[in-house]
C-alpha positions in Angstrom: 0.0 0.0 0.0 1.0 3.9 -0.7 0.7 4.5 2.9 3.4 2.0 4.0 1.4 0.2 6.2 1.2 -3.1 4.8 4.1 -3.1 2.2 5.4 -5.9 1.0 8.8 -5.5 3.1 6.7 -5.6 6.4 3.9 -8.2 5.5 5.4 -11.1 3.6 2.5 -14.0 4.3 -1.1 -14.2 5.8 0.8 -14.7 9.1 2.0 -11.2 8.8 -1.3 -9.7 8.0 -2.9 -11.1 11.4 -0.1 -10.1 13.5 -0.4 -6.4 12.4 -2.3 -4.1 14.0 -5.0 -2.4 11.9 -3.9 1.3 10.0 -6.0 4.0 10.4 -8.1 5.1 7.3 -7.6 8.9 8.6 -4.0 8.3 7.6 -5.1 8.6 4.1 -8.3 10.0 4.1 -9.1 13.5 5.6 -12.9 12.7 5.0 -15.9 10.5 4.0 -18.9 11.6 3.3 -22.1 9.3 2.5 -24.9 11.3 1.0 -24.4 14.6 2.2 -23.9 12.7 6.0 -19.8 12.6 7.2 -18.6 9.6 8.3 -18.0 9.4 12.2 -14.6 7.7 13.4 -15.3 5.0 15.2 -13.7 1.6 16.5 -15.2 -1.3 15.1 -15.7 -4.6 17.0 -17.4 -6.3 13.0 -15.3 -4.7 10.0 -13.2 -8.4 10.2 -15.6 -10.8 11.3 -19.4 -10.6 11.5 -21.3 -11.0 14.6 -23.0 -13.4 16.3 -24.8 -15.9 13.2 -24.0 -13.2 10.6 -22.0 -14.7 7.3 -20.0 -13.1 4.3 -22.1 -13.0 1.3 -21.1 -10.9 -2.1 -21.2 -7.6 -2.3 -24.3 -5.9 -4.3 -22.6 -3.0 -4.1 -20.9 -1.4 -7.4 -19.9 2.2 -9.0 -22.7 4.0 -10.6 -20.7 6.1 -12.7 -17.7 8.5 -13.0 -16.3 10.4 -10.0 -16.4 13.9 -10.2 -13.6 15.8 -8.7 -14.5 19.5 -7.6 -12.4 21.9 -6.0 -12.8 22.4 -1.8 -11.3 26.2 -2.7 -14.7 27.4 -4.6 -13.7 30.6 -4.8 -10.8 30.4 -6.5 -11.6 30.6 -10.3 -8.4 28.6 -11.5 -9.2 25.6 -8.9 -12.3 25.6 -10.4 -11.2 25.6 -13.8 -9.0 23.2 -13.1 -11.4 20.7 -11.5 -13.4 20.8 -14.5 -11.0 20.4 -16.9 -9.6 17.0 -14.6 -13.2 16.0 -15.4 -13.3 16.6 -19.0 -9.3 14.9 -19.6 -10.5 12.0 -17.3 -12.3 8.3 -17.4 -12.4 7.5 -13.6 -13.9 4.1 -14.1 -15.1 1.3 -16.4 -18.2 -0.8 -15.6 -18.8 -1.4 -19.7 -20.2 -5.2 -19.9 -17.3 -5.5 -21.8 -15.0 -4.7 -18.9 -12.9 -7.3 -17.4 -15.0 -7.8 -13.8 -11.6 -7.5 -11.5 -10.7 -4.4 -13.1 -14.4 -3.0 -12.5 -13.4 -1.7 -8.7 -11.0 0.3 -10.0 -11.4 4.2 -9.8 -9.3 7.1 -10.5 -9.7 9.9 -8.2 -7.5 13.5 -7.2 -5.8 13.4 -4.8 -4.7 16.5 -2.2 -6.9 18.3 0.2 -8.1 20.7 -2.3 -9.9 18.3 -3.9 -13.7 16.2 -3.5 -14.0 13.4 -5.3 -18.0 12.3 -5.5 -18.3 8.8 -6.4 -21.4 7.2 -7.5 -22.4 3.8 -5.9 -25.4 1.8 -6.2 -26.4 0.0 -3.7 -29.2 -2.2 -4.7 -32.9 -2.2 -4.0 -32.9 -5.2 -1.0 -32.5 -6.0 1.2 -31.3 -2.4 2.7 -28.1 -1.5 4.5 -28.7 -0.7 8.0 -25.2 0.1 8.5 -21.7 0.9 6.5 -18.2 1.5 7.5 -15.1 2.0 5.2 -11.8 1.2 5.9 -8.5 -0.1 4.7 -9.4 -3.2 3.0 -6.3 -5.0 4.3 -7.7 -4.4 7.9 -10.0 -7.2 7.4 -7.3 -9.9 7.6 -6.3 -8.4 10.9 -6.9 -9.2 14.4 -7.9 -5.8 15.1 -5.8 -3.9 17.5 -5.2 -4.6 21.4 -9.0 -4.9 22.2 -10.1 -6.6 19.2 -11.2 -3.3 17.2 -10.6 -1.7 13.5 -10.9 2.4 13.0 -13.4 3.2 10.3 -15.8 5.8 9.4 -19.3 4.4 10.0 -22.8 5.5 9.3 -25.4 3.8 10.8 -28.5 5.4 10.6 -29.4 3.1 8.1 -31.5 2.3 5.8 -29.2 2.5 2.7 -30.0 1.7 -0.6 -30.8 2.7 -4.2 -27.9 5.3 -5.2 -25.5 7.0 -3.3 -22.6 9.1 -3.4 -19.3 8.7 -1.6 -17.4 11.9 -1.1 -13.7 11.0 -0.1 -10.9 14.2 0.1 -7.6 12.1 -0.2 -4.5 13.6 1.9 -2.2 12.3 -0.6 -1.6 10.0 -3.8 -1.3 6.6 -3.8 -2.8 3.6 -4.5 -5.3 2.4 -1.9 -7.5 -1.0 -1.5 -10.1 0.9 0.7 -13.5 -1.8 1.9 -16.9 -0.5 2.4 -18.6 -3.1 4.6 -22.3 -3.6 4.5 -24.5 -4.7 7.0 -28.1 -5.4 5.9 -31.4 -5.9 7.4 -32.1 -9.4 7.0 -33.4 -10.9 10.8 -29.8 -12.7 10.9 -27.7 -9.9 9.2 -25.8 -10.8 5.9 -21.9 -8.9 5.8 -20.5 -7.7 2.7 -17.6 -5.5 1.8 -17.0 -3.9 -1.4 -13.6 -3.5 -2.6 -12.3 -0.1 -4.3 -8.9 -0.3 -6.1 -8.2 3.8 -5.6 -5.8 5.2 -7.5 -5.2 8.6 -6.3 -3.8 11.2 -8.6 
């Protein structure tokens, strides 16, 4: 990873992975926003392991579209210029048919603090999300830290469903495998995660 966290010189086998202690996703994200709602830190006893009867299942979850980058300094006429001529120069992702599926979680976004980067999910109809929290991806394989929890940003003032849009401000470039978990509303809940390949620009 871009962050250093989990590079290849410090985790070498799964072994590694569940000796390491989660990373925070503030390292690399200065924000998430879920539908006009910011994502509250918060210390997650599920992101790796679902509770009580709760399984994995697949994620419904894909991109809806392009991201849109626009300029966190809107009154400065050449960031904004510049944000919309990012979006014009830029294909942030493929979900063609055509598309090879791995390479559909890829997206391309900007990265620095000037920048927002709105990126178009859809969530499916049903069932509905009661909860989400993103992360590191790579925090999954983890034990958590010393009491067994993962730092995300959650919402959970579910439901969720239909289309959304994740605003993320990136602190810096990188690539990132970032994991929004889903938890639905089924009377034994059903865990997902959805994987995003990030490139940030």
């Amino acid at each position: 990873m871009s962050c250093g966290c989990n590079s290849p010189s410090t985790v070498q086998s799964w072994n590694d992975y569940q000796c390491q202690a989660p990373t925070d996703p503030r390292d690399i994200l200065a924000i998430a926003i879920l539908g006009g709602t910011a994502g509250t830190w918060f210390l997650s006893s599920n992101y790796n392991t679902p509770a009580g009867a709760s399984v994995w299942i697949a994620s419904p979850i894909s991109y809806g579209g392009e991201s849109i980058v626009t300029t966190n300094a809107s009154d400065m006429q050449q960031q904004v210029f510049d944000a919309t001529a990012w979006n014009a120069a830029n294909t942030t992702v493929n979900i063609l048919a055509t598309t090879a599926p791995p390479l559909k979680k890829t997206v391309f976004v900007r990265a620095g603090v000037a920048w927002s980067n709105a990126i178009p999910l859809a969530l499916g109809a049903s069932p509905q999300f009661t909860e989400l929290q993103l992360s590191l991806l790579e925090n999954a394989a983890t034990r958590g830290d010393a009491q067994g929890t993962i730092p995300v940003f959650r919402w959970s003032a579910g439901p969720y469903a239909g289309p959304q849009t994740l605003g993320l401000v990136f602190n810096r470039p990188g690539r990132y495998s970032l994991g929004l978990l889903g938890i639905n509303n089924n009377s034994t809940p059903d865990y997902s995660i959805f994987e995003m390949d990030v490139i940030a620009i």
